[in-house]
KERO-318129 format. One record per atom (N, C-alpha, C, CB): atom name; x, y, z. Coordinates in steps of 0.001 Angstrom, whole numbers, plus 500000, padded with zeros to 6 digits. Glycine has a CB too. Example, Ala and Ser with C-alpha at 12.3 -4.5 7.8 and 13.67 -1.06 7.14 Angstrom:
<pts>
@atome = N; u = 513190; v = 494310; w = 507800
@atome = CA; u = 512300; v = 495500; w = 507800
@atome = C; u = 513200; v = 496700; w = 507800
@atome = CB; u = 511308; v = 495527; w = 509046
@atome = N; u = 512850; v = 497750; w = 507080
@atome = CA; u = 513670; v = 498940; w = 507140
@atome = C; u = 512900; v = 500030; w = 507870
@atome = CB; u = 514084; v = 499402; w = 505725
</pts>
This chain:
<pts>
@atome = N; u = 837742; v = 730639; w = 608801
@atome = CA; u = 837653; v = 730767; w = 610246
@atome = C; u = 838795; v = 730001; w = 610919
@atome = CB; u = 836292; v = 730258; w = 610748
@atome = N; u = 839210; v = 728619; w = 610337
@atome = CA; u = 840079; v = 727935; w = 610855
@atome = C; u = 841564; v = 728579; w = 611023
@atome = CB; u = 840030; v = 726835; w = 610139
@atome = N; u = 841452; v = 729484; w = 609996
@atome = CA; u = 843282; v = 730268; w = 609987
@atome = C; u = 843431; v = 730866; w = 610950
@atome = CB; u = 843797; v = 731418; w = 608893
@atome = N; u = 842254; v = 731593; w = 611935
@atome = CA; u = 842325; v = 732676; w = 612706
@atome = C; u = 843043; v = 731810; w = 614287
@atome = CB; u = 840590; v = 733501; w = 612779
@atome = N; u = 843151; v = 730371; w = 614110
@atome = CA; u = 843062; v = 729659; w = 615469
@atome = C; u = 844762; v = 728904; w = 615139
@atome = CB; u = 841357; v = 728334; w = 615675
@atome = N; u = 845739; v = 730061; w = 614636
@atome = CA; u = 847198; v = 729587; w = 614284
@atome = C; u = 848009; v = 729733; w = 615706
@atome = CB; u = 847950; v = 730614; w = 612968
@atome = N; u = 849059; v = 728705; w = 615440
@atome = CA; u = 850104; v = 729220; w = 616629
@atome = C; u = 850904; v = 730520; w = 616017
@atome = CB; u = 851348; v = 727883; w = 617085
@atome = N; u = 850686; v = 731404; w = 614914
@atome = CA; u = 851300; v = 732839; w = 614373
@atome = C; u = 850099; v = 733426; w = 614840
@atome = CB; u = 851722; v = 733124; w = 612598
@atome = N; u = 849046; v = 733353; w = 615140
@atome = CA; u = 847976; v = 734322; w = 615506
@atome = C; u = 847968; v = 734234; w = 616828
@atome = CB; u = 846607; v = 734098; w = 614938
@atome = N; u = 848298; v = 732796; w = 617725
@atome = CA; u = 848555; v = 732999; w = 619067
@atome = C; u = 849837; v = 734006; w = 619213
@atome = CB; u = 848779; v = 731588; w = 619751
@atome = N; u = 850587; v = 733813; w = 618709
@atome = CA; u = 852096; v = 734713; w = 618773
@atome = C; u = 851794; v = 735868; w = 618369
@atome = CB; u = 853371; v = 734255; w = 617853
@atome = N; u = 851086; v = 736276; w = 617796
@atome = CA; u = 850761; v = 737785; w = 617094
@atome = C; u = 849796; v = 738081; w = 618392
@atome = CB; u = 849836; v = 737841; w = 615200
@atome = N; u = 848759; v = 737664; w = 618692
@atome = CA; u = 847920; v = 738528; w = 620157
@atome = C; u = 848816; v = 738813; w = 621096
@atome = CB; u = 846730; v = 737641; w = 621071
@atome = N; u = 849559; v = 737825; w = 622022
@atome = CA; u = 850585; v = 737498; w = 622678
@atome = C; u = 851221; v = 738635; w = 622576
@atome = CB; u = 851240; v = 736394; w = 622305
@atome = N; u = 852293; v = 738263; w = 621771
@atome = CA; u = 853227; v = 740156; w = 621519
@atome = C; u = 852345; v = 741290; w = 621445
@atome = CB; u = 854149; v = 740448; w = 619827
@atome = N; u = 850910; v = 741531; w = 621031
@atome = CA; u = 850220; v = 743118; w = 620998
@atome = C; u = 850305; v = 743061; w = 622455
@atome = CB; u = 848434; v = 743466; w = 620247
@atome = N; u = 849640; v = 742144; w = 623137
@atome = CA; u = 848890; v = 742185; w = 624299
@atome = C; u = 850361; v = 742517; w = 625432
@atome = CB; u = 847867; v = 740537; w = 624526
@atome = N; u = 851490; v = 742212; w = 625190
@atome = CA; u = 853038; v = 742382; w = 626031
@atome = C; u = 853317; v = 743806; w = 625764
@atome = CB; u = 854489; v = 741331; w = 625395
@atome = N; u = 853252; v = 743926; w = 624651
@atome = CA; u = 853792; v = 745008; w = 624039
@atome = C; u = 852664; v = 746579; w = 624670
@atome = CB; u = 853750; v = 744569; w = 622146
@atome = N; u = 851441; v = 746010; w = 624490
@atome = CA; u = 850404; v = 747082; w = 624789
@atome = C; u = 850894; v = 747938; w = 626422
@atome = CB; u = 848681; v = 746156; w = 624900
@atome = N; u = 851037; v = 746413; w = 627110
@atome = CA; u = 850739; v = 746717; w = 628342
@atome = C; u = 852184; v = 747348; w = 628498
@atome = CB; u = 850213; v = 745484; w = 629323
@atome = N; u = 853262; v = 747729; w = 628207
@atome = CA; u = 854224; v = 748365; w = 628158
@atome = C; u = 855679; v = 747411; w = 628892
@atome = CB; u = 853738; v = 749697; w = 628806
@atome = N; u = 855234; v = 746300; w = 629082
@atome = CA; u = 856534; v = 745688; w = 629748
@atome = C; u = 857674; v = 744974; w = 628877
@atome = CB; u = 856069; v = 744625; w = 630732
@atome = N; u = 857192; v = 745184; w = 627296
@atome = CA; u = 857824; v = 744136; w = 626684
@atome = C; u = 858062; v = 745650; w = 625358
@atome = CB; u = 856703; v = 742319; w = 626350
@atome = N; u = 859201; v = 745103; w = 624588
@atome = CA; u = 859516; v = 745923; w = 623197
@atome = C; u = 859300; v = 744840; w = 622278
@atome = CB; u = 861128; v = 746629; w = 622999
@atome = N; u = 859042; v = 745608; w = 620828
@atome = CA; u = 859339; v = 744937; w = 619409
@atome = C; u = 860177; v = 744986; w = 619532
@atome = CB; u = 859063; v = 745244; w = 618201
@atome = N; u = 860812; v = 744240; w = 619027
@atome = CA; u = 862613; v = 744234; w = 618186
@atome = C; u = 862795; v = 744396; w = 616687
@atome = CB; u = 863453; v = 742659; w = 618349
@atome = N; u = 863810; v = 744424; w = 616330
@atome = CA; u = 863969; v = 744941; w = 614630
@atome = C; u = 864786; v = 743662; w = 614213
@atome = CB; u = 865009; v = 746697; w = 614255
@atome = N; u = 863724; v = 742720; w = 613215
@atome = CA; u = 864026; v = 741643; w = 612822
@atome = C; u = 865771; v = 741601; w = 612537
@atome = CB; u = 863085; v = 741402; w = 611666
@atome = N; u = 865990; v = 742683; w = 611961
@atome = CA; u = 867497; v = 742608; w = 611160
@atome = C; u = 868388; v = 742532; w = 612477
@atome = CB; u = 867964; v = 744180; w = 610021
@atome = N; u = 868317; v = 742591; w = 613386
@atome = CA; u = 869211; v = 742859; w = 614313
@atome = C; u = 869090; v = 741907; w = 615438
@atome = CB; u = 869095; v = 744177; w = 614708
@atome = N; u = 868396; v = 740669; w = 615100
@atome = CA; u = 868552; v = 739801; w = 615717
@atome = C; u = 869142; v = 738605; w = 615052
@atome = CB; u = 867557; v = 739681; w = 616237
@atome = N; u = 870283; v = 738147; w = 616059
@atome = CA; u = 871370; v = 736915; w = 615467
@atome = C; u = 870897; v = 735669; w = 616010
@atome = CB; u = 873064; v = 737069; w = 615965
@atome = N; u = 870281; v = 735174; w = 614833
@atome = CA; u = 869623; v = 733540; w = 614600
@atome = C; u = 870742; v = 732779; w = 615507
@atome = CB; u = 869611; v = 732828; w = 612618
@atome = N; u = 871666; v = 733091; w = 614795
@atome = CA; u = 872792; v = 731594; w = 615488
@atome = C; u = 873262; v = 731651; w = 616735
@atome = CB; u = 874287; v = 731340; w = 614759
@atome = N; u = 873143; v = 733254; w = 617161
@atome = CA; u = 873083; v = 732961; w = 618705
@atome = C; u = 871787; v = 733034; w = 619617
@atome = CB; u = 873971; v = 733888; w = 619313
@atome = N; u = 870811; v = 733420; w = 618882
@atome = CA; u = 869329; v = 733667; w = 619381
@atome = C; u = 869339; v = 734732; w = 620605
@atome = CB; u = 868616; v = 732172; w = 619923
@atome = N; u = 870110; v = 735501; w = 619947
@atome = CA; u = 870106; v = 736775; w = 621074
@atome = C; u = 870029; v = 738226; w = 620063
@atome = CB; u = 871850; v = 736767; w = 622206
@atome = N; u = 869423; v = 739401; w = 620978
@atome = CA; u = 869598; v = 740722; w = 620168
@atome = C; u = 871132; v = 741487; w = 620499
@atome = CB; u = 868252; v = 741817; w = 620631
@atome = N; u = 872168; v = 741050; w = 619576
@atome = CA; u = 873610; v = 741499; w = 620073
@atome = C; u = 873736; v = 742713; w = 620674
@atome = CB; u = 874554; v = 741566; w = 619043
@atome = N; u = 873112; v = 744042; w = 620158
@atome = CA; u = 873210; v = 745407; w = 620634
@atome = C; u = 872838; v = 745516; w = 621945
@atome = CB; u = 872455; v = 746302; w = 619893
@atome = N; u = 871491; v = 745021; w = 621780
@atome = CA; u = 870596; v = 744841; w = 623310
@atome = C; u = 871581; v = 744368; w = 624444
@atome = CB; u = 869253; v = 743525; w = 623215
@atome = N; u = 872144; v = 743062; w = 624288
@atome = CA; u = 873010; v = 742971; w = 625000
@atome = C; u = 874388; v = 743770; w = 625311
@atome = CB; u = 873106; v = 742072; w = 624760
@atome = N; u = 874701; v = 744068; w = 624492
@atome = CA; u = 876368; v = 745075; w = 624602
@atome = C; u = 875604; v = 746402; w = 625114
@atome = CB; u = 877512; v = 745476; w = 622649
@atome = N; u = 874446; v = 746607; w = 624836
@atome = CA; u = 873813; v = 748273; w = 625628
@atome = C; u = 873962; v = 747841; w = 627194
@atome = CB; u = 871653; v = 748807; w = 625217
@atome = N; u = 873258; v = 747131; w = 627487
@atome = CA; u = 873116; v = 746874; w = 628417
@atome = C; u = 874525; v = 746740; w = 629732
@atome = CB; u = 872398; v = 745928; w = 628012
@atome = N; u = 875631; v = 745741; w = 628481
@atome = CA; u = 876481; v = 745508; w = 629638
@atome = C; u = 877568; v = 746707; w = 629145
@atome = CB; u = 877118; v = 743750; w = 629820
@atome = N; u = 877306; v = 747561; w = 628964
@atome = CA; u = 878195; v = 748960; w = 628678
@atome = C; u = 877901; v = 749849; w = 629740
@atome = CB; u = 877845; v = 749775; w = 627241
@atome = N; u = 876530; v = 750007; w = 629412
@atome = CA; u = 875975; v = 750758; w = 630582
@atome = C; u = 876104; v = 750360; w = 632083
@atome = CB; u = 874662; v = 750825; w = 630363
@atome = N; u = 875719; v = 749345; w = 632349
@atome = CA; u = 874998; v = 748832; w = 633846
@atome = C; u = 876796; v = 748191; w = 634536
@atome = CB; u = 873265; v = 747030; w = 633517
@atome = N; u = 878101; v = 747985; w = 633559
@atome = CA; u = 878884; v = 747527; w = 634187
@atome = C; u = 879886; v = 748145; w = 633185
@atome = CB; u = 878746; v = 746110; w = 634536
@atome = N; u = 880172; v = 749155; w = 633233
@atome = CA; u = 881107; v = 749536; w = 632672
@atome = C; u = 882831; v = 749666; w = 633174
@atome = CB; u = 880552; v = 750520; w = 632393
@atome = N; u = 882815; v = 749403; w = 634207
@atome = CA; u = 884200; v = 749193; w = 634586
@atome = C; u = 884359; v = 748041; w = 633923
@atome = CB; u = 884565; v = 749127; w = 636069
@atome = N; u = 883935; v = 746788; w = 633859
@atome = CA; u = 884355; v = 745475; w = 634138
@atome = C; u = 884515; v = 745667; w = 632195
@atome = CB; u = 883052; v = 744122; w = 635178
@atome = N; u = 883583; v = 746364; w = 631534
@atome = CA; u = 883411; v = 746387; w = 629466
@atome = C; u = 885040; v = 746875; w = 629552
@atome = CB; u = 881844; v = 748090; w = 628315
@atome = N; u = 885529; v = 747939; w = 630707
@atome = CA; u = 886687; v = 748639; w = 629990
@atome = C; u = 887306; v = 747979; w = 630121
@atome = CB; u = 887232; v = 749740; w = 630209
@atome = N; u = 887807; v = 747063; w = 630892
@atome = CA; u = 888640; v = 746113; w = 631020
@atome = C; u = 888305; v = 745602; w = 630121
@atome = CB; u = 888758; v = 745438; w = 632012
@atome = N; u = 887693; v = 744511; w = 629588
@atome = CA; u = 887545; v = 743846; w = 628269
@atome = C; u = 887982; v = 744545; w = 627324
@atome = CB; u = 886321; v = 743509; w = 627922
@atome = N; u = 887374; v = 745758; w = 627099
@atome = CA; u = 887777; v = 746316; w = 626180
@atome = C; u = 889517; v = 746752; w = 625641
@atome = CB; u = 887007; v = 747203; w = 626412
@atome = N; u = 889809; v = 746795; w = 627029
@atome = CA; u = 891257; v = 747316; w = 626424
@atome = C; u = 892082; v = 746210; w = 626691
@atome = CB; u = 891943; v = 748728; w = 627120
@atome = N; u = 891762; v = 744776; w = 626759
@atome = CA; u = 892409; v = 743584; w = 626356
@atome = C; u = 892237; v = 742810; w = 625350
@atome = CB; u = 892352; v = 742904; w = 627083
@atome = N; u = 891056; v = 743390; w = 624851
@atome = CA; u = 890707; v = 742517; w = 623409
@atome = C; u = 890505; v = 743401; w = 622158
@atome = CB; u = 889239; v = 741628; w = 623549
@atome = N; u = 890716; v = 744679; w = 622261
@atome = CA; u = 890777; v = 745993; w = 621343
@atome = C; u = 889294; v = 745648; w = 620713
@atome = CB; u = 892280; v = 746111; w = 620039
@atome = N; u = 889557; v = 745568; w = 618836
@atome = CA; u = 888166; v = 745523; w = 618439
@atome = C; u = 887712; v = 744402; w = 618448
@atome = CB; u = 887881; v = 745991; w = 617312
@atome = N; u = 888107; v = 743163; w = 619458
@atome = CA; u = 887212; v = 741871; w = 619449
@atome = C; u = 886319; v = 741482; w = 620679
@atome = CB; u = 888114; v = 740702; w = 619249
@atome = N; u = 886474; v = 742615; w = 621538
@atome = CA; u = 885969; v = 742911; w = 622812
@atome = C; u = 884566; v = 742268; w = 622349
@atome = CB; u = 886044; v = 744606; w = 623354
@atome = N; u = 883542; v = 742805; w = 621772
@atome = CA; u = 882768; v = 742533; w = 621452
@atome = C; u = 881828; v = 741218; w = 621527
@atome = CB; u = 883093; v = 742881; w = 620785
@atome = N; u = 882659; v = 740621; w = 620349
@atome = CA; u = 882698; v = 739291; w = 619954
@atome = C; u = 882764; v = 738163; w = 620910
@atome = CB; u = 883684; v = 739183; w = 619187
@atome = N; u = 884178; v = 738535; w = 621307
@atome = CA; u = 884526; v = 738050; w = 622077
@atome = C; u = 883272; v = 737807; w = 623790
@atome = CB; u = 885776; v = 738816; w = 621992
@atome = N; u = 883202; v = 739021; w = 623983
@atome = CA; u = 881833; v = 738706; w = 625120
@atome = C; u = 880744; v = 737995; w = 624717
@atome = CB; u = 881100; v = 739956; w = 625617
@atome = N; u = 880275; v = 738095; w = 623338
@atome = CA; u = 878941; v = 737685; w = 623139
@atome = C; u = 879304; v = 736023; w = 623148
@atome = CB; u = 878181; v = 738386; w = 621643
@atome = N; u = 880238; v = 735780; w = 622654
@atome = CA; u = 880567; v = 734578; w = 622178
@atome = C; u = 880743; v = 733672; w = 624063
@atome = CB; u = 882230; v = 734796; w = 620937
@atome = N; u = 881524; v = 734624; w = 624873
@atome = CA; u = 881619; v = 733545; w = 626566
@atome = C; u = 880090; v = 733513; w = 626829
@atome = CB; u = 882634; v = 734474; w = 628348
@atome = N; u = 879013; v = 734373; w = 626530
@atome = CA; u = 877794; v = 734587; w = 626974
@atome = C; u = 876828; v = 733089; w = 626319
@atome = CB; u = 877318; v = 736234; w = 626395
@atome = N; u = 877110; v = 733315; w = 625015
@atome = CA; u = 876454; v = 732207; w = 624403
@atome = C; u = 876877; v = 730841; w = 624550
@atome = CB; u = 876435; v = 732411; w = 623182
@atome = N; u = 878147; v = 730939; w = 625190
@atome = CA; u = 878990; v = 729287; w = 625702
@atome = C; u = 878503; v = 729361; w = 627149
@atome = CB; u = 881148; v = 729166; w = 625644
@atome = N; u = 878176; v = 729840; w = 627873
@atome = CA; u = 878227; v = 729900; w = 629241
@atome = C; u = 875900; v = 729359; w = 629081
@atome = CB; u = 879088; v = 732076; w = 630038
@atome = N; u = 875153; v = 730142; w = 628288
@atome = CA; u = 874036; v = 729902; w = 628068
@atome = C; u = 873802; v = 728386; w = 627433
@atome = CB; u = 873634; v = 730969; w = 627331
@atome = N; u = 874809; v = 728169; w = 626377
@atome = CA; u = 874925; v = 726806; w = 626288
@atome = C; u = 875312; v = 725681; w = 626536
@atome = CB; u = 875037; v = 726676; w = 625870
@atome = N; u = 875860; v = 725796; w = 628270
@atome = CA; u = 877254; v = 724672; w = 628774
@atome = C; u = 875788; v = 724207; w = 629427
@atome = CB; u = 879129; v = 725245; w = 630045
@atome = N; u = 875593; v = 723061; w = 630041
@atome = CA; u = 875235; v = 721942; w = 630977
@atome = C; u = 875350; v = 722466; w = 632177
@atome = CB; u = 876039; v = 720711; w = 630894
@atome = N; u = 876659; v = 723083; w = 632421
@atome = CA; u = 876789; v = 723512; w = 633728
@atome = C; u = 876394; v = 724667; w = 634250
@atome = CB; u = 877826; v = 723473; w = 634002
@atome = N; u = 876424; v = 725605; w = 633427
@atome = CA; u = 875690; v = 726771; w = 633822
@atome = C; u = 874589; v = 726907; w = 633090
@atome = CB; u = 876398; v = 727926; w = 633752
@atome = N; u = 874183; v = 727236; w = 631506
@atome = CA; u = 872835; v = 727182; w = 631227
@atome = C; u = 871745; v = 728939; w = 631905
@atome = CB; u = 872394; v = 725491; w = 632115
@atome = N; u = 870631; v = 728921; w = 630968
@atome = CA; u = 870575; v = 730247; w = 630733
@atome = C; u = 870348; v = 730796; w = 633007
@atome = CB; u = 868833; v = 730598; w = 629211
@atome = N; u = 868997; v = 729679; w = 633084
@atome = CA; u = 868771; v = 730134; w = 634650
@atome = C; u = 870040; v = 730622; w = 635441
@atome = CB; u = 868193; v = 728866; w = 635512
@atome = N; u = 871590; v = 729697; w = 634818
@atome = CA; u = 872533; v = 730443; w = 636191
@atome = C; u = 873061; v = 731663; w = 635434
@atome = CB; u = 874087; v = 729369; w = 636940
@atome = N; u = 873234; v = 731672; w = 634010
@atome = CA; u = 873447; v = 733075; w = 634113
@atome = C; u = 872346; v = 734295; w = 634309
@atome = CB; u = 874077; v = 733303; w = 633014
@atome = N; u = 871384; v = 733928; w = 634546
@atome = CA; u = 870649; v = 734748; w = 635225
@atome = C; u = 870659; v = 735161; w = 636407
@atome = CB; u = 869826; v = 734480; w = 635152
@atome = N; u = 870833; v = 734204; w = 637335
@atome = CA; u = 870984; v = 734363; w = 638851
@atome = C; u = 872662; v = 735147; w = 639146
@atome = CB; u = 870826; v = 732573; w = 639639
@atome = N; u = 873507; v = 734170; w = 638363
@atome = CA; u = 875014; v = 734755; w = 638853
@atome = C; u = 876047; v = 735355; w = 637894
@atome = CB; u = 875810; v = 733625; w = 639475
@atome = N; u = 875325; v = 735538; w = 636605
@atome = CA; u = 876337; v = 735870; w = 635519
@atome = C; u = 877072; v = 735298; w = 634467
@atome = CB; u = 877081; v = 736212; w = 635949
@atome = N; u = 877918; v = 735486; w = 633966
@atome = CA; u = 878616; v = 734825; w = 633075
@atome = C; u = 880450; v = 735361; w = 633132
@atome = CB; u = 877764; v = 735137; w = 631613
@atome = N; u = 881128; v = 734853; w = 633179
@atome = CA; u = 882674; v = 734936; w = 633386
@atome = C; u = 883267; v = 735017; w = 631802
@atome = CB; u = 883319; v = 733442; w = 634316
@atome = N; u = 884001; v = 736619; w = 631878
@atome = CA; u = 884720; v = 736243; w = 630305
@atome = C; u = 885953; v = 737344; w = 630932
@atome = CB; u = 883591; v = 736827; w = 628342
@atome = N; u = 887218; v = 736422; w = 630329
@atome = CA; u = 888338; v = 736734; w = 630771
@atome = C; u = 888555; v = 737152; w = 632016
@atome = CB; u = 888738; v = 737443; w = 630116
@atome = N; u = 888201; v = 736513; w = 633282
@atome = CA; u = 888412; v = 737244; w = 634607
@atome = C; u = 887413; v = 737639; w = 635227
@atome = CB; u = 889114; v = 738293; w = 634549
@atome = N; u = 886165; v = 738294; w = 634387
@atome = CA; u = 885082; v = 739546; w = 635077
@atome = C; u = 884364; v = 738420; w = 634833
@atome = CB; u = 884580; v = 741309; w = 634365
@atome = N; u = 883250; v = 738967; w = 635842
@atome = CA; u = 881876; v = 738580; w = 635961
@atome = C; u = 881246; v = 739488; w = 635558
@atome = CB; u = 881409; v = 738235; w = 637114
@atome = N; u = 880696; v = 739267; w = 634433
@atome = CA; u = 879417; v = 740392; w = 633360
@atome = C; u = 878036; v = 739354; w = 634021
@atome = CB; u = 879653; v = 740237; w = 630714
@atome = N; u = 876854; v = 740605; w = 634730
@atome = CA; u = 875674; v = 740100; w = 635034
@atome = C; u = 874952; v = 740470; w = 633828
@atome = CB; u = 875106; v = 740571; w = 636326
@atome = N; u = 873839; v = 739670; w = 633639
@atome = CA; u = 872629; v = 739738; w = 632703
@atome = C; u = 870859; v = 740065; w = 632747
@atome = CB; u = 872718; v = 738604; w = 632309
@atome = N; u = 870964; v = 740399; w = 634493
@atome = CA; u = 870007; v = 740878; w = 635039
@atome = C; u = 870328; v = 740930; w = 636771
@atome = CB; u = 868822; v = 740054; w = 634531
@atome = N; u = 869410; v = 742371; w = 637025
@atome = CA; u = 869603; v = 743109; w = 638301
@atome = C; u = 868243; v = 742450; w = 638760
@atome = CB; u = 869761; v = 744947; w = 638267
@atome = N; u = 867899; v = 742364; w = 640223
@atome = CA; u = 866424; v = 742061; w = 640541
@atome = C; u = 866466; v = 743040; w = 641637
@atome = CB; u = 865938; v = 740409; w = 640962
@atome = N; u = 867338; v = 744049; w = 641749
@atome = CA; u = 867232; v = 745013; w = 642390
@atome = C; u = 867942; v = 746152; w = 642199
@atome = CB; u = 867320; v = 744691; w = 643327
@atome = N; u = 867168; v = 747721; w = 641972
@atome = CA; u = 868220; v = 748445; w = 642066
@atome = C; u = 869259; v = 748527; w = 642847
@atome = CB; u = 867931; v = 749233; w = 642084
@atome = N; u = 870184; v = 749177; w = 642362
@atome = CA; u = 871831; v = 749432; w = 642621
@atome = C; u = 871870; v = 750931; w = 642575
@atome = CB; u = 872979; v = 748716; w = 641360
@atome = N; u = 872787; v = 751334; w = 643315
@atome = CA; u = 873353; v = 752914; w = 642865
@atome = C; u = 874259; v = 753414; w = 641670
@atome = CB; u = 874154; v = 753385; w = 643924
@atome = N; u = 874617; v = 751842; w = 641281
@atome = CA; u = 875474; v = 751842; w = 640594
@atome = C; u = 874961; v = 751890; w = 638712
@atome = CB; u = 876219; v = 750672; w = 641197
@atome = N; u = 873849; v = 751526; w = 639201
@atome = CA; u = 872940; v = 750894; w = 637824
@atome = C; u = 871746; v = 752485; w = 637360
@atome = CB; u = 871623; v = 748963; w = 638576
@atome = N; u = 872331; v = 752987; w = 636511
@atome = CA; u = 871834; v = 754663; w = 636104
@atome = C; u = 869792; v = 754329; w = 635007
@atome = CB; u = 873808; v = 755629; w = 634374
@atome = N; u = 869379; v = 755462; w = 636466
@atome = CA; u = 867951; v = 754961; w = 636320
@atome = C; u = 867334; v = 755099; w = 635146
@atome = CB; u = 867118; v = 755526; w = 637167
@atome = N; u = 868282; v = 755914; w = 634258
@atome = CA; u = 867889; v = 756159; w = 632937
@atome = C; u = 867872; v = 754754; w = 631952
@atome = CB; u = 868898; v = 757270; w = 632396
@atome = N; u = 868707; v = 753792; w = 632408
@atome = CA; u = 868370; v = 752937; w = 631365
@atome = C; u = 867456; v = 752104; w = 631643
@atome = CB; u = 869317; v = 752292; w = 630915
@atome = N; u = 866379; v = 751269; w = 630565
@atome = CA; u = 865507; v = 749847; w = 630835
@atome = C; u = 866207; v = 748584; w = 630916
@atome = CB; u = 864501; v = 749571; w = 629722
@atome = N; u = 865956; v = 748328; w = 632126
@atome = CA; u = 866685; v = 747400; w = 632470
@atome = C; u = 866076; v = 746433; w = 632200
@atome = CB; u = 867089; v = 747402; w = 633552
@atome = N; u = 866385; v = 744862; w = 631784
@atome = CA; u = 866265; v = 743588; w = 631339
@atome = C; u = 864576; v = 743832; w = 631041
@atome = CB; u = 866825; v = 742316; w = 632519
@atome = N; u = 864111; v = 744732; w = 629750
@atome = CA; u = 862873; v = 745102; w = 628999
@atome = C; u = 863147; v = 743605; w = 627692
@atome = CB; u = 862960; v = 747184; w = 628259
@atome = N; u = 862006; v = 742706; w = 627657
@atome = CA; u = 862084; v = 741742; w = 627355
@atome = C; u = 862056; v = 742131; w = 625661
@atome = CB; u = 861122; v = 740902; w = 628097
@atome = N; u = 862210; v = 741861; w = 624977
@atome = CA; u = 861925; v = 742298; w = 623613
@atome = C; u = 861700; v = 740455; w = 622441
@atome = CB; u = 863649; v = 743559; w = 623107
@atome = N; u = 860747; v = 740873; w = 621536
@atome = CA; u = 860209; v = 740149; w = 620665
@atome = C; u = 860848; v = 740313; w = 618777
@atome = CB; u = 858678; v = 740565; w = 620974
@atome = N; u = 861306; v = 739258; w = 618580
@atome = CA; u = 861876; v = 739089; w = 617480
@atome = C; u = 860460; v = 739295; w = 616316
@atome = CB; u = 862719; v = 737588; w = 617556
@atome = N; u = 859998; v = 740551; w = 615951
@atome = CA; u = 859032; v = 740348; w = 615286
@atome = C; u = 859584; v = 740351; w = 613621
@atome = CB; u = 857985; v = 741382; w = 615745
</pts>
C-alpha cells in the first residue's frame, strides 16, 4: 500500500490528469536534451513557424549551425542572473541581433492558427 503514496505516482496521476484534460502533451523521452532540459525540436518548431523572418536571418548567417547556435543563446539567456527563464518569457531572448520570443499571450495575425502554441509537454 505504501508504494502507491510515491512522488513517481504523484508524477504519474499529475501527467494523466494534464494530459487527459487536453492542455498538456507526452513527449518522447529520446528527444529530450538532459543538458539543456529542453525538447530541442519543440523549440526550433515553434520558432520556425511563429517567427520566421527573424529563423531566416539566422539561418542564412550561421548556415548549418543556425540551429545550435539558437538553442545554445536560449539556454544562456534561461541561465544568466539577468534574464533567467520568467524574462525570457515575458520579452524573449536575443541571438545575433533578433529577438526570438518563446511565448505569445495573445494572438497575432502573424502567428498561423494552425500551430499549438506554447502546449506544455512532459518528459515521460
Amino acid at each position: 500500500m505504501l508504494s502507491q503514496h510515491t512522488e513517481q505516482a504523484f508524477e504519474t496521476a499529475t501527467e494523466h490528469h494534464l494530459v487527459a484534460a487536453g492542455s498538456y502533451a507526452t513527449g518522447d523521452r529520446e528527444a529530450f536534451d538532459r543538458s539543456r532540459a529542453i525538447f530541442p525540436q519543440e523549440v526550433l518548431g515553434f520558432i520556425k513557424v511563429t517567427q520566421a523572418e527573424e529563423w531566416e536571418y539566422l539561418a542564412s548567417i550561421q548556415k548549418g549551425k543556425a540551429e545550435e547556435t539558437l538553442l545554445d543563446d536560449l539556454c544562456r539567456a534561461l541561465d544568466s542572473e539577468h534574464e533567467g527563464c520568467l524574462s525570457v518569457l515575458r520579452h524573449g531572448f536575443k541571438c545575433f541581433g533578433k529577438l526570438f520570443r518563446m511565448a505569445y499571450f495573445w494572438l497575432t495575425s502573424s502567428v498561423p492558427m494552425s500551430f499549438s502554441l506554447n502546449l506544455p509537454t512532459f518528459e515521460s
